[in-house]
KEKE-3310 file (N, C-alpha, C; in steps of 0.2 Angstrom, whole numbers, plus 5000, padded with zeros to 4 digits):
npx = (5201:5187:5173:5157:5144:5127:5115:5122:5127:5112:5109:5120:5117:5105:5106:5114:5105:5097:5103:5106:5095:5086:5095:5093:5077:5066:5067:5055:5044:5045:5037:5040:5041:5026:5022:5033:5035:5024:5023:5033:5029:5020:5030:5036:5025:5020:5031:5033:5023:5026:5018:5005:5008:5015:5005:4994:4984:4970:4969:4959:4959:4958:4955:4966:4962:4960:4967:4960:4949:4940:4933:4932:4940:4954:4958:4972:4973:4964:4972:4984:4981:4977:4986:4996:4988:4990:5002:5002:4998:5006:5017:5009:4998:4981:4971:4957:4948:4939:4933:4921:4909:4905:4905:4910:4926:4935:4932:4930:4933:4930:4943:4951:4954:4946:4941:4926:4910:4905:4919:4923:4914:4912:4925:4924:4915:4922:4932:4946:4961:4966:4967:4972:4976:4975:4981:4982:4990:4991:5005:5014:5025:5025:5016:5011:5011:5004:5003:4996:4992:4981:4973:4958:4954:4952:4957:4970:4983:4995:5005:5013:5018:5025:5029:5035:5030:5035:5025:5022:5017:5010:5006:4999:4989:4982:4979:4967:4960:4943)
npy = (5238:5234:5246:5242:5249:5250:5247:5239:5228:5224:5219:5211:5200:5196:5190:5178:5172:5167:5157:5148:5146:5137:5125:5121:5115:5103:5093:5093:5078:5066:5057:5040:5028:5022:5013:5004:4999:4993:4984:4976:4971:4964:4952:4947:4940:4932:4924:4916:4907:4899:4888:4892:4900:4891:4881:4887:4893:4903:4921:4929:4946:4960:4975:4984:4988:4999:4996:5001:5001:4990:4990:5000:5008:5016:5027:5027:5014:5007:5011:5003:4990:4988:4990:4977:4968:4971:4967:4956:4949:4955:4944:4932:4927:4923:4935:4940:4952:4960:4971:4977:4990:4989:4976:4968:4958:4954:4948:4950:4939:4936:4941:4936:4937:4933:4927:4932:4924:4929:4930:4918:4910:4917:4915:4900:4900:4906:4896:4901:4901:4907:4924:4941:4950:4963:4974:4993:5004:5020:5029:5041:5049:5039:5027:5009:4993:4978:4964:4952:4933:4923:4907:4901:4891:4890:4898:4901:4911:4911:4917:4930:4947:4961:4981:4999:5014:5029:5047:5055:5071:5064:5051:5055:5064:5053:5044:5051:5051:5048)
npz = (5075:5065:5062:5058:5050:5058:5049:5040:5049:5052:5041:5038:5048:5046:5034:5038:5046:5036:5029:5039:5045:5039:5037:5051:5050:5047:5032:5019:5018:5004:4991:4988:4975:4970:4961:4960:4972:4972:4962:4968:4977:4972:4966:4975:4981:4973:4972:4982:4982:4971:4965:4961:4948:4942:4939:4933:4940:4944:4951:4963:4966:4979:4984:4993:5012:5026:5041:5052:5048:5043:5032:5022:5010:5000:4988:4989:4993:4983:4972:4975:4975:4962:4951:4960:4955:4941:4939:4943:4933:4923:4925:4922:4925:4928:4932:4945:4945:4956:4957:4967:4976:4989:4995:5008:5010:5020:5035:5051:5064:5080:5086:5074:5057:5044:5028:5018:5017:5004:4995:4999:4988:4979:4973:4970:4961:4950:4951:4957:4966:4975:4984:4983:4994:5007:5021:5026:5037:5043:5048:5057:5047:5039:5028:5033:5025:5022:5012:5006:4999:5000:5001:4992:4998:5010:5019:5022:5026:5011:5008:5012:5013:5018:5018:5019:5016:5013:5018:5009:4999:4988:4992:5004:4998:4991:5002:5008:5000:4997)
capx = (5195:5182:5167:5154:5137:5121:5112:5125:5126:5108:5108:5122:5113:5099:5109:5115:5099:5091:5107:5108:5086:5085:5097:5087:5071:5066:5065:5047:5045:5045:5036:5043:5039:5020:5019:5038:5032:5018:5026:5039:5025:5015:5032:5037:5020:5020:5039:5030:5018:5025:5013:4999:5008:5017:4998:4990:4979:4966:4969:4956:4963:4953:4958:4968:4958:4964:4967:4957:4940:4943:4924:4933:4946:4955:4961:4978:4971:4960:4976:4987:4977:4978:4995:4998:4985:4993:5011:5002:4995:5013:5020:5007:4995:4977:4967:4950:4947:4934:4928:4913:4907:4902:4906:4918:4929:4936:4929:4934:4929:4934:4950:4954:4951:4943:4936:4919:4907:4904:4924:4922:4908:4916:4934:4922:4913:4930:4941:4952:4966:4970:4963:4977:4972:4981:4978:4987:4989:4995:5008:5015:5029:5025:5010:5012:5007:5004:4999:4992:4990:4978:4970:4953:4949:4953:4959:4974:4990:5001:5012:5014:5024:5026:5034:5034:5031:5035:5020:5024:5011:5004:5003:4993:4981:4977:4974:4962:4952:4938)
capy = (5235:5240:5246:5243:5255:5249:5244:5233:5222:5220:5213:5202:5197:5194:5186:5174:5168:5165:5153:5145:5142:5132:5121:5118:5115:5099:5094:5088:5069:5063:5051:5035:5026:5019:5007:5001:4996:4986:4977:4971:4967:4956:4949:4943:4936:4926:4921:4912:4902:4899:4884:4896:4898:4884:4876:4892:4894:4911:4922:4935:4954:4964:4981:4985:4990:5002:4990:5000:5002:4986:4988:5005:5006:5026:5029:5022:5004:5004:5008:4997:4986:4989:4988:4971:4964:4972:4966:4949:4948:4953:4939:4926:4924:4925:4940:4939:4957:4959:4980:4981:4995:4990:4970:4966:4952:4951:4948:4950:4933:4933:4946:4935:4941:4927:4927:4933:4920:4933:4929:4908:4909:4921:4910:4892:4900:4905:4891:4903:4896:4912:4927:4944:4958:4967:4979:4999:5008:5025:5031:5048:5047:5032:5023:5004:4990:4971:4961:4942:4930:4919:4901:4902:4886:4885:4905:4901:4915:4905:4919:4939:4955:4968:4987:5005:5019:5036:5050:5060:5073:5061:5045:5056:5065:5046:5042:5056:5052:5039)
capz = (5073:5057:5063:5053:5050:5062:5045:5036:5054:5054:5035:5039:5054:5043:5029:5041:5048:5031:5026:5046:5050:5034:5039:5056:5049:5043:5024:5017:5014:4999:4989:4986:4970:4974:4958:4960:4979:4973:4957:4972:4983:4970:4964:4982:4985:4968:4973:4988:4980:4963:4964:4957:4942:4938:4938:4931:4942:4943:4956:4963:4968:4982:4986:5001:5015:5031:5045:5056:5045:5036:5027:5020:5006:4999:4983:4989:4993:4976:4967:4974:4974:4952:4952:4960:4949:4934:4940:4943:4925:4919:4928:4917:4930:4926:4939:4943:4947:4962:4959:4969:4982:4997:4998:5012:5009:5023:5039:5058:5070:5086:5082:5069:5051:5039:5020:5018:5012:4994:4994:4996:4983:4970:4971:4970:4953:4946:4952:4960:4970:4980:4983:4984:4999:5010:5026:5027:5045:5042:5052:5057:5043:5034:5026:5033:5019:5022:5009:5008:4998:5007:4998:4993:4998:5016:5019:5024:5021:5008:5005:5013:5013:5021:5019:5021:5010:5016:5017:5006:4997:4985:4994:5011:4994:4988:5007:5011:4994:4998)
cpx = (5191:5177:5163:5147:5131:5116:5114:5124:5120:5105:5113:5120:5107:5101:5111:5112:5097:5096:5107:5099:5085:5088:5095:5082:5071:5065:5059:5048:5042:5044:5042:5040:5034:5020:5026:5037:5028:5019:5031:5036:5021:5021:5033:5031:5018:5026:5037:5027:5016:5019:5006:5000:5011:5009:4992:4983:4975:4969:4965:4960:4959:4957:4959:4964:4962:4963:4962:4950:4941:4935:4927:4939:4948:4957:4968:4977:4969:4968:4983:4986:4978:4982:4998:4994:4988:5000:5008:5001:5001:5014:5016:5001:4987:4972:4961:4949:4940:4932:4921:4914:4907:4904:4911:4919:4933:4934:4932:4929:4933:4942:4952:4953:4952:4943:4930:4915:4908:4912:4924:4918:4911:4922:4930:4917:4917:4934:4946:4956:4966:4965:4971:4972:4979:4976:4985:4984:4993:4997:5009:5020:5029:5017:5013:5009:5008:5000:5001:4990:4989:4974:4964:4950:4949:4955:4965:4978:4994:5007:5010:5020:5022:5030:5029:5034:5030:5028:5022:5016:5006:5000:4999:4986:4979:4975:4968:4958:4950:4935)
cpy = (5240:5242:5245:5245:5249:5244:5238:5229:5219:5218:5209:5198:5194:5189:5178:5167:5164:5159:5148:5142:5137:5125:5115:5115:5107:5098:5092:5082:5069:5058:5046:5032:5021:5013:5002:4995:4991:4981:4973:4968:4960:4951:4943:4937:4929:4923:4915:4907:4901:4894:4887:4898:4895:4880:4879:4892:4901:4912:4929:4943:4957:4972:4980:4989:4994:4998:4994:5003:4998:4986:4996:5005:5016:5023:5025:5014:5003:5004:5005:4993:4983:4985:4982:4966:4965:4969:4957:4946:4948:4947:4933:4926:4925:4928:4939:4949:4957:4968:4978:4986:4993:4983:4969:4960:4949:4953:4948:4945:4932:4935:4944:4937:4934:4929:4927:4925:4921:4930:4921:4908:4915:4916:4904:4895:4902:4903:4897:4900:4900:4919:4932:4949:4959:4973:4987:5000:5015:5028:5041:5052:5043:5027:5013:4999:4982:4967:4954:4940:4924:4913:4903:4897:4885:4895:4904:4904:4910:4910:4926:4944:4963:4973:4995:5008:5027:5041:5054:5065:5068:5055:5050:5060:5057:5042:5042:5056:5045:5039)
cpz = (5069:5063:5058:5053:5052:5055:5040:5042:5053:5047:5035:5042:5050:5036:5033:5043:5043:5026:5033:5048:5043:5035:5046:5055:5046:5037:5024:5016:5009:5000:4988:4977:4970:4970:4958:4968:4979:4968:4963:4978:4979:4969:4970:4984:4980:4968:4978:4988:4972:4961:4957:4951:4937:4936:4934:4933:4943:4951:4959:4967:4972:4984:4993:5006:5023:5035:5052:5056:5040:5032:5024:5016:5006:4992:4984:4988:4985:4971:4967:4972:4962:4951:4953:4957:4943:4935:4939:4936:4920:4920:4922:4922:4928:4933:4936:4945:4951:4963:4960:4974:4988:5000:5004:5012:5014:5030:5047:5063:5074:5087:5077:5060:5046:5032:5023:5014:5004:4994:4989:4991:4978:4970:4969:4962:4948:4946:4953:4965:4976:4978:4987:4988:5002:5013:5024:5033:5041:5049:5052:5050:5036:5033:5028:5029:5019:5018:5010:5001:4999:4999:5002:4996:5007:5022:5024:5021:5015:5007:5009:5012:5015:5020:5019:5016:5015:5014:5015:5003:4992:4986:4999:5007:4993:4994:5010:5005:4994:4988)
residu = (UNK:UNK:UNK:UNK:UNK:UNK:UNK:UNK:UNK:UNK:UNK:UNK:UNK:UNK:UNK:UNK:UNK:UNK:UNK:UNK:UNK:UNK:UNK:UNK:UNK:UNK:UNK:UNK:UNK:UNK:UNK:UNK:UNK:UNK:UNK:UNK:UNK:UNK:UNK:UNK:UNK:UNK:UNK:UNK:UNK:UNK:UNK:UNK:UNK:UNK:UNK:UNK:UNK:UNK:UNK:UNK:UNK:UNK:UNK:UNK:UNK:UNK:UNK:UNK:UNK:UNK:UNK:UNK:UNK:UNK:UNK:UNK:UNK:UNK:UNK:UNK:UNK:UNK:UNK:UNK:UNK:UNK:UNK:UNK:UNK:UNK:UNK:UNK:UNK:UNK:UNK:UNK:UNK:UNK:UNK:UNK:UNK:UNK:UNK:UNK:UNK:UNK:UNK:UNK:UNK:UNK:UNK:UNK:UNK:UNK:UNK:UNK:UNK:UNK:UNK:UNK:UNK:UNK:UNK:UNK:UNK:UNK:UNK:UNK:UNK:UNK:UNK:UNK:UNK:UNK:UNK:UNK:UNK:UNK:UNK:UNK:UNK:UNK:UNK:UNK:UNK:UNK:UNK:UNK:UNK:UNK:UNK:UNK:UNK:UNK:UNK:UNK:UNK:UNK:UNK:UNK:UNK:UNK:UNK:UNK:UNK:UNK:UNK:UNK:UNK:UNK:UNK:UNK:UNK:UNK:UNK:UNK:UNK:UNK:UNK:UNK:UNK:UNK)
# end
């Protein structure tokens, strides 16, 4: 049997570790592709209720709100929020866009969440048909994203969808920026 000198073992031994504790450790999560997520969220919700553009109707766009400060949007919501308006505008559809500050568009009655009045009364002086929102919860792993397309006239869902997008660094910086 080799022996082998006190100093070489304990740089194999250290060689070892530094190829063997990496393998333990978990990897980082990674982004997913934020705008590819939201083009296949608007297409699904315009797949749903092609009526709107078979009949070219308007449609307004509200940013997505946290589902548990819905009077509160992030940099995520605002730019999803873009995105499935610009995907819907590809598509042929005409968006009303709805950037304000402070308005809340949708409202909690009695645990159920309605249209704002500002909502009903912006869709009745733009003839809009529908109105495009959506809640996020963030998870420990995953940002969760449920969007709506709900009829202005009545606020009835006419179309949804729902997915996940992994928490990676760029989606938990555009979470954490109001």
């Amino acid at each position: 049997m080799i022996l082998l000198p006190a100093s070489f073992r304990r740089l194999l031994a250290a060689a070892l570790c530094a190829v063997a504790l990496p393998a333990c450790s978990t990897p980082p999560i990674q982004d997913s592709n934020i705008v590819a997520a939201s083009y296949t969220a608007a297409d699904q919700l315009i797949s749903q209720a092609s009526w709107i553009k078979r009949e070219a109707q308007p449609v307004l766009v509200a940013s997505l709100v946290n589902i548990n400060a819905l009077e509160s949007s992030s940099a995520f919501g605002r730019i999803t929020s873009e995105q499935i308006s610009s995907r819907l505008a590809q598509q042929g559809l005409t968006v009303i866009e709805m950037k304000t500050r402070n308005n809340v568009f949708i409202e909690q009655d009695n645990g159920e969440f309605v249209l704002s009045r500002s909502v009903r009364d912006l869709s009745r002086t733009h003839r809009a048909a529908a109105l495009a929102a959506g809640t996020y919860a963030i998870g420990r792993e995953s940002v969760y994203v449920s969007t709506r397309l709900i009829r202005a006239l009545d606020g009835v869902v006419i179309a949804s969808y729902d997915y996940t997008l992994p928490l990676g660094p760029d989606t938990r910086a555009l979470l954490s920026a109001q």
